[in-house]
C-alpha positions, 0 to 999 in steps of 0.5 A: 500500500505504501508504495502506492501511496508514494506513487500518488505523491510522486505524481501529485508533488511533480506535477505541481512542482513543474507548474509552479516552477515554470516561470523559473524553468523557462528563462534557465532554458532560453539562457541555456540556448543562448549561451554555451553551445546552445542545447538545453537538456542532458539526458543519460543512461542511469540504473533504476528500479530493479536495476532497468536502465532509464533516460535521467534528464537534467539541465546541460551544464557541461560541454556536449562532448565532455565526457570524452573529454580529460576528466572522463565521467567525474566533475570536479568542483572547477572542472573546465567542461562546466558552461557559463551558467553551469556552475550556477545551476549545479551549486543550486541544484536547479539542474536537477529539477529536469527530474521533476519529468521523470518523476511524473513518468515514474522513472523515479521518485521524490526520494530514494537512492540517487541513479547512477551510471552503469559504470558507477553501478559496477563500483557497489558491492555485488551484494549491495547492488542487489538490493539497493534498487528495490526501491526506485531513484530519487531526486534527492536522498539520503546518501545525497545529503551525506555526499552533498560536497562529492565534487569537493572531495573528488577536487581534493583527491585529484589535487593530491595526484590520486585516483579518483575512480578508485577514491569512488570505488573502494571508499565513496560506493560502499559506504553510500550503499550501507546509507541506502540499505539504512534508507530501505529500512527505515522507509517510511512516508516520515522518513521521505519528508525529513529527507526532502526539508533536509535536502533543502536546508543542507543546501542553505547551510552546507556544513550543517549536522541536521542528518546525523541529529535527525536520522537516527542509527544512520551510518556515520560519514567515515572521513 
């Protein structure tokens, strides 16, 4: 029944959001015609509930061709690819809100483990991939908020002259599948709002503890 009930509020929470946000959604999108190389939408293949793969959709903020670009599929906080209104729209997180159609589509949901790439799919343990979309993605999610400042410790990493794929693979991957295993089961319909107001507040106040005073018995961020 309850994932019923959250399909519903998926449906209703998307489609009033995008109705809402339109007057927001559209000038982003003729800025983003008119500026960088001039295409609007970034679609990628992502694994999604019960591991199907699904089209994520989001706003373009780096060069078309970046990911066979130096640098690959990870970004870092000035990666050079990002556009002129790039960085503006991933700090915000406004490149995101694209996904508000593939909630009302039910690729996804509001809240629930972030879809990856295949490739980063492959980095989770065997057993944790498994599992870990038995749920489906989210816009946002606990393992998001945790991992709010990914793009800086991937910085930091590739300044020390270290591998980045390895630093996701054997650090960053195994303990966001132990937060989604939390998530999973402590899912709840109180469970999925703390995570939305949480979402929004780390987004004011980065640096804020909220999720470790709000979640109890979530596992602690080890570095």
């Amino acid at each position: 029944m309850y994932k019923l009930f959250k399909r519903l509020c998926d449906i209703l929470a998307s489609g009033i959001a995008l109705l809402i946000l339109a007057p927001l959604l559209i000038p982003i999108m003729i800025g983003l015609k008119l500026t960088g190389e001039g295409y609007i939408w970034y679609k990628q293949e992502r694994v999604g509930y019960k591991n199907k793969r699904f089209l994520i959709w989001k706003f373009a903020t780096m060069l078309k061709d970046s990911p066979n670009m130096a640098g690959g599929i990870m970004t870092t906080k000035k990666d050079p690819r990002i556009t002129t209104m790039g960085g503006f729209l991933r700090k915000s997180k406004i490149n995101e809100l694209p996904q508000l159609i593939n909630i009302f589509k039910g690729d996804m949901s509001v809240v629930g483990p972030r879809p990856v790439m295949p490739k980063s799919f492959e980095a989770y343990p065997p057993e944790i991939q498994d599992v870990i979309y038995n749920v489906k993605p989210g816009l946002t999610g606990i393992g998001s908020i945790i991992f709010r400042d990914e793009e800086s410790l991937i910085t930091q990493v590739k300044e020390k002259g270290e591998d980045t794929w390895e630093f996701y693979k054997n650090t960053i991957y195994p303990f966001k599948g132990e937060v989604e295993l939390w998530y999973q089961a402590n899912e709840s319909f109180i469970t999925d709002i703390k995570i939305i107001l949480t979402t929004a507040w780390v987004i004011l106040k980065p640096e804020s503890p909220l999720v470790y005073m709000w979640f109890k018995g979530i596992p602690k961020r080890p570095f």
